[in-house]
N, C-alpha and C positions, 0 to 999 in steps of 0.2 A: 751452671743452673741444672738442677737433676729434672730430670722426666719423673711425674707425678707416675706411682705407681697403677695400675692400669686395675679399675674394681672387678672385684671377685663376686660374682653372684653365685648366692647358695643353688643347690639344683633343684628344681623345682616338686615337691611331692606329688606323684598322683596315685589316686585308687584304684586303678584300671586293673593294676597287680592283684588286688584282692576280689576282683569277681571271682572268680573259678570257687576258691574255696569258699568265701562270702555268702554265696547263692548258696552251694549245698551245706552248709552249716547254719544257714539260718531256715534255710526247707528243711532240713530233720528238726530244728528244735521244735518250729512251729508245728510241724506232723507229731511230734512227740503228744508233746502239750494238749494240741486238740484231737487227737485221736485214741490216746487214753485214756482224757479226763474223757471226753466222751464217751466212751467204752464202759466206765466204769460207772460213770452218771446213769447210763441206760440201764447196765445191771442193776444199781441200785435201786431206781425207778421200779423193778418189777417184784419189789420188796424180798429178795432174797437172803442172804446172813452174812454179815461183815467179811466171813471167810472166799467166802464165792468175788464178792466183789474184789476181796487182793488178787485173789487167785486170776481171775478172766484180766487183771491191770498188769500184773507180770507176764502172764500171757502175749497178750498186748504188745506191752514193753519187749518184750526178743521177738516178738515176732514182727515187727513194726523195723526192728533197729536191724533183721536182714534183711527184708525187704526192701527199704531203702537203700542198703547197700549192694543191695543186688543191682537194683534198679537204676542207680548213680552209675554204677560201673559198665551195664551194659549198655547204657544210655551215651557214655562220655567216652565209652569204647569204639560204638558205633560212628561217632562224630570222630574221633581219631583217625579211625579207618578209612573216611572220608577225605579228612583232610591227609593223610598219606600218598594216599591215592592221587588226589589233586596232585602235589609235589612230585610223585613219580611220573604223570606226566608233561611236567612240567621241564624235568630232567632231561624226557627223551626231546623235549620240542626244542629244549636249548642247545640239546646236543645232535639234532638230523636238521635247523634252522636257526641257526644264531641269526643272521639276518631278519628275518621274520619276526623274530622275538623283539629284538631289538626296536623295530619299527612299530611293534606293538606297546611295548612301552614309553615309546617317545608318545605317542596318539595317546596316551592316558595321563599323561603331563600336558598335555598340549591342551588336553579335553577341561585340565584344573587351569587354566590360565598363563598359561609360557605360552611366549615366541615358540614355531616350530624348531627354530634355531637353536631356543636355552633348551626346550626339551628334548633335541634329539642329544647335547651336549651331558644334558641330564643322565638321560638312558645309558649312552656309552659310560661315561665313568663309574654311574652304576653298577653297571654288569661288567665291568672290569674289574670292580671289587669282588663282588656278592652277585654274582646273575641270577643265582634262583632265592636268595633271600628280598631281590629286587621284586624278580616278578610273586614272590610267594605277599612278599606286604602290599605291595600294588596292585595289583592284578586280581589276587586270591582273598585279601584282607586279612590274611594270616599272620601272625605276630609269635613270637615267643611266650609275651606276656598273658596272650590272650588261650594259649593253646590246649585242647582237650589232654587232662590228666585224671585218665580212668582210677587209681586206685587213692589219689588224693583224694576225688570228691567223693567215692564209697566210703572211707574211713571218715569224713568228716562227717558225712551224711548219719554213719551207723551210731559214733559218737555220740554227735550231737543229739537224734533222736530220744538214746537211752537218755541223757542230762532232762532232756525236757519230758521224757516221761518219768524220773523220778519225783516231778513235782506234784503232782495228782496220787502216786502211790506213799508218798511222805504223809501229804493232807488225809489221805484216807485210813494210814495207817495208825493217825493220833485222833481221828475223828470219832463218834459214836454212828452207829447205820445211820440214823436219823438226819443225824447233820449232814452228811456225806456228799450228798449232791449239792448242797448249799455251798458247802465247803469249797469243795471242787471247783464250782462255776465261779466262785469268787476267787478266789488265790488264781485260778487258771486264766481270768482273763484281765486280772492288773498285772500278770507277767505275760500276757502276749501283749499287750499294751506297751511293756518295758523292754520288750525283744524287738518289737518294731522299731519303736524311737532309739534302742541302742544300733541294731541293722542301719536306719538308717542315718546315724551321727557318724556311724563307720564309713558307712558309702558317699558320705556328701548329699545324700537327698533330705528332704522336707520331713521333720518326726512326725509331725499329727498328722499327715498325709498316710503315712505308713505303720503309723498304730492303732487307725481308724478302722484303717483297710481288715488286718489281721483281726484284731478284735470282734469286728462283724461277724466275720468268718468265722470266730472260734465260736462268739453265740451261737449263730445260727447253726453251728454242726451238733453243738450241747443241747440245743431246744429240741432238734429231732430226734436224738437215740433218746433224750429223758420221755419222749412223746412217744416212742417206739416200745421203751421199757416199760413205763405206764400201763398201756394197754395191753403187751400183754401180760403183765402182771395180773390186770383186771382178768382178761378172760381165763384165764387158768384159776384165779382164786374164787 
């Protein structure tokens, strides 16, 4: 009689892998989008010449797409640094108290539901593999998966911006002045409407939750500079 072969379960997918780049790729496109087409809505609001308004949109567009990159990298750098820090002393506590350490990771298994027993048994084989990848997930909440990567989310940040402000400088570019704001507000926010629900079909969260949310946003940032452009278009004309 053979032994039934013993089942093979697939591994399980999760997204926890794609926050890091996720977040800054979907924060530049949406800054793209609503910060150009806004930009350029307001210009044209203040009835200036088709030229002015590419002009100030490209503007815009490289100035918007270092800025976030700047911003990502000093931002994810700092948290880097952080958690560096953390882990170096981490190093030194495991290497002037392995004792102590050890005791302190049994009490943080113990704190999730173990016998003191299975959690101090816990701890030790832990830390007789991996000591400081023990205390750095347990202790720290630090992961691999999860870990500040300065120059990934600047490039994707920078990227992505530029993609989503090419779509308010396309619209503007085939439009007549007249149309332009009209244009703009529209094309710009049935694709921040398609950036949310695709963000969030990637992430596993709820679409209309997260196209509602952007969407708002992107009106209400386009209601103000065209309200801003308006007037002073008026008082100078």
């Amino acid at each position: 009689m053979t032994t039934p072969a013993a089942s093979v379960h697939p591994a399980e997918l999760h997204r926890t892998a794609r926050i890091g780049w996720l977040r800054a790729a979907v924060l530049g496109a949406n800054d793209g989008i609503i910060s150009t087409a806004s930009l350029m809505v307001g210009v044209a609001a203040a009835s200036t010449t088709a030229r002015e308004v590419m002009v100030a949109g490209l503007a815009g567009t490289v100035a918007g797409a270092l800025s976030m990159a700047a911003g990502e990298y000093v931002s994810v750098s700092s948290q880097a640094d952080t958690e560096e820090a953390e882990l170096s002393r981490e190093r030194r506590e495991l290497a002037t108290n392995p004792d102590g350490e050890h005791r302190e990771l049994a009490g943080i298994y113990e704190s999730r539901g173990l016998t003191p027993e299975v959690a101090t048994l816990v701890a030790q084989q832990l830390m007789a593999s991996d000591a400081l990848g023990a205390h750095a997930r347990d202790e720290l909440g630090l992961s691999a998966t999860l870990s500040a990567r300065p120059v990934q989310a600047a490039l994707a940040s920078a990227a992505s911006f530029a993609v989503g402000a090419s779509l308010p400088l396309v619209v503007a570019a085939a439009s007549t002045l007249n149309w332009v704001p009209a244009m703009i507000v529209g094309t710009s926010l049935l694709s921040l409407a398609g950036l949310g629900a695709l963000s969030a079909a990637v992430g596993g969260a709820p679409a209309t939750t997260a196209s509602a949310r952007v969407t708002f946003w992107g009106a209400l940032a386009m209601a103000m500079t065209w309200a801003v452009g308006w007037l002073f278009g008026q008082s100078i004309g």
